[in-house]
PLY file of the C-alpha trace (Angstrom):
ply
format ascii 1.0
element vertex 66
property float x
property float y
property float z
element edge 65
property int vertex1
property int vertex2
end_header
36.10 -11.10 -64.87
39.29 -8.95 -64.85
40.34 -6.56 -61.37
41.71 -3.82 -61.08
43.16 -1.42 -58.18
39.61 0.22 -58.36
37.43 -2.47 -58.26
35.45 -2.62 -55.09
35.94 -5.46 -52.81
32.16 -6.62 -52.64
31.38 -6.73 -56.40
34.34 -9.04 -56.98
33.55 -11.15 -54.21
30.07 -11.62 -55.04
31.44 -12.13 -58.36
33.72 -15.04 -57.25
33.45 -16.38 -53.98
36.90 -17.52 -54.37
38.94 -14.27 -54.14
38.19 -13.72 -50.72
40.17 -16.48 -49.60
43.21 -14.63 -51.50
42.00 -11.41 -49.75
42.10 -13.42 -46.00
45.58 -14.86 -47.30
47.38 -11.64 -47.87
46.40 -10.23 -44.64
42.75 -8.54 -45.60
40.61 -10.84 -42.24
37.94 -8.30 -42.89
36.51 -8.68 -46.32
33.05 -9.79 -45.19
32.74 -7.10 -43.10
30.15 -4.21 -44.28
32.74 -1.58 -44.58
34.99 -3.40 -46.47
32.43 -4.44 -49.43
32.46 -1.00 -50.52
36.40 -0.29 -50.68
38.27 -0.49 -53.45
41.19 -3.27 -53.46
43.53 -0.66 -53.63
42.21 1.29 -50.50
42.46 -1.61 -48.63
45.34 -2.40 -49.24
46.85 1.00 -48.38
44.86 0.54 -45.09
46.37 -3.36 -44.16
50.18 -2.09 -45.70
49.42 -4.71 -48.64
51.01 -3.78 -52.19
47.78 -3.29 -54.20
49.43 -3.95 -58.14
50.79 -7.19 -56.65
47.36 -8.55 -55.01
45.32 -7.51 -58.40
48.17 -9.40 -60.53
47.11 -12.96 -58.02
43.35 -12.14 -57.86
43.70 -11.82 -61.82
45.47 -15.13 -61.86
43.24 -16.82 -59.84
40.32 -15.75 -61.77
42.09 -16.74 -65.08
42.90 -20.07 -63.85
39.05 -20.65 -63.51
0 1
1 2
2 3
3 4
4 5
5 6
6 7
7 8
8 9
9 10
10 11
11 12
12 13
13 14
14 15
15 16
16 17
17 18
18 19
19 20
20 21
21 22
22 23
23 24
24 25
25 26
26 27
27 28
28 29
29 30
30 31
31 32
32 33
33 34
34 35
35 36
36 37
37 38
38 39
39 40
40 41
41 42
42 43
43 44
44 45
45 46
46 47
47 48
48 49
49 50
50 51
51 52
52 53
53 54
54 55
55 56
56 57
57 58
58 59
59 60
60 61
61 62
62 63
63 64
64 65
């Protein structure tokens, strides 16, 4: 699996249970909440101040490293 700014929160966690700790880490403490499954990455990071290309480039990492 591969991220992108528009991939939506909830898909990628229930992808990989993994990236939500990278999520909680950069700031995101709500990504199990309902709301949040359905936002992109990007628009949560606009919302939580959180540069979006920067958090897809570690989630991508992450998910490489796997």
């Amino acid at each position: 699996m591969q991220v992108t700014k528009e991939t939506i929160i909830g898909d990628m966690i229930n992808e990989n249970r993994g990236t939500a700790a990278i999520l909680m880490e950069a700031g995101m403490h709500c990504v199990m909440c309902p709301s949040a499954q359905g936002e992109s990455i990007e628009e949560a990071a606009m919302v939580h101040g959180i540069e979006a290309d920067a958090l897809v480039q570690e989630i991508n990492n992450y998910l490489i490293s796997q």
